[in-house]
N, C-alpha and C positions, 0 to 999 in steps of 0.2 A: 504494500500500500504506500502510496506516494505521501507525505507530509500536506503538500498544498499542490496546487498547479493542474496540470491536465497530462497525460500519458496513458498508459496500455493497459494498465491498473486503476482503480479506485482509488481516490483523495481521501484523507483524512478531514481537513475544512471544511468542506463542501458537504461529507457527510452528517457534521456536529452539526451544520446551520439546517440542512435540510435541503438543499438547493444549491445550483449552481454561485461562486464568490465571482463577482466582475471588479478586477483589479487587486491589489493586494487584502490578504484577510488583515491585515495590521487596520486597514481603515475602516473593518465592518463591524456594526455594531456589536457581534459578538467575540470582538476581537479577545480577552479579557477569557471567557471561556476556552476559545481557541489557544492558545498560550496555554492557558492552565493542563488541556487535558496532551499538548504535545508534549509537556515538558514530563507529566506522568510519563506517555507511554517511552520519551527517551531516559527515563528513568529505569525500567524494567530489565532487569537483568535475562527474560526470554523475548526481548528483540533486539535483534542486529541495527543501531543506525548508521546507515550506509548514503553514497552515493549513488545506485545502481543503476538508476534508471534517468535517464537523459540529466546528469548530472545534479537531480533533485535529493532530495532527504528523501531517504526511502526507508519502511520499518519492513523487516524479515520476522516473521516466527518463527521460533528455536523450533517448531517442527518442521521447516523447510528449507532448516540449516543443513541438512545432509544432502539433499537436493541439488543446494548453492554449491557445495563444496564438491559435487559429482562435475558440474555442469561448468567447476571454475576456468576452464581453461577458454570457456568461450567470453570474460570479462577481462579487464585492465587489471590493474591491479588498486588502482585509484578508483574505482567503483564496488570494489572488496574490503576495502579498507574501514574499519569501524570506529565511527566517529564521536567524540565526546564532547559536550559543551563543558568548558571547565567555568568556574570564578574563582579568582586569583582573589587573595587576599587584601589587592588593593582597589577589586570593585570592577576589575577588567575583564571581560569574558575570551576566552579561546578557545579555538576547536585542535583538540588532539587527535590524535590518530593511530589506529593501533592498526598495523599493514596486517593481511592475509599471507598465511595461515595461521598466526599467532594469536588471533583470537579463536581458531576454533577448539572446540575442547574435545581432549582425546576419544569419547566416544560414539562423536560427532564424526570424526572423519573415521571411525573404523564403519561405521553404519553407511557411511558415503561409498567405501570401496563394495558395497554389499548390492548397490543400487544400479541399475542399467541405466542406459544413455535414458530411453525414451523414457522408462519410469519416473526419472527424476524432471525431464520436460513436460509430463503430465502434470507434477505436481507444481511448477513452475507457472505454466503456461507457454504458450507456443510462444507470446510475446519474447522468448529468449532466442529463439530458434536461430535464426542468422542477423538479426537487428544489432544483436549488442558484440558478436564475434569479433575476437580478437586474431589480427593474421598473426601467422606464424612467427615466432621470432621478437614478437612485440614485447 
């Protein structure tokens, strides 16, 4: 699921309000909820927050974490990458970054080598299929 915006997936925004956001969710009146409940789910220790999908905040559930990890070779590595808002003690936010595979946890990837190509594209969605392919070498 995407954070905000539009893609191949379902929004998170869009769905709290009930309808489609025109323009940034910052300026809509449920801005304030919106905030509240992304900063929960990037909170959550079973979702991935990621890059994935055309460069937006994407959330993954830890149950289609073995999936992602089957299917990684068709991503960047910058779209793998798990991202953290931090606050610094002096009031400054940052986003950290913890690269792929080092965040997946060991019996996440033993459940991935368990999985077929297609299996893990069903659970995915075709939307991975050749869209997000990485050539060779990359």
């Amino acid at each position: 699921m995407l954070e905000s915006g539009t893609g191949p997936v379902p929004s998170l925004a869009p769905a709290i309000v009930g309808t489609s956001i025109r323009g940034s969710w910052w300026s809509h009146p449920q801005s304030r909820e919106i905030f509240a409940l992304t900063r929960a789910i990037r909170g959550c220790p079973d979702v991935l927050v990621c890059r994935l999908i055309d460069k937006k905040i994407t959330y993954v559930h830890r149950r289609l974490w073995s999936a992602l990890v089957r299917l990684s070779g068709r991503f960047s590595s910058n779209q793998l990458a798990q991202i953290c808002e931090v606050h610094t003690p002096f009031g400054k936010h940052i986003i950290q970054e913890v690269q792929f595979p080092s965040w997946v946890p060991e019996e996440v990837a033993e459940q991935a080598s368990t999985i077929g190509e297609d299996d893990a594209l069903g659970q995915l969605g075709r939307w991975c299929a050749k869209k997000n392919s990485v050539p060779a070498g990359a």
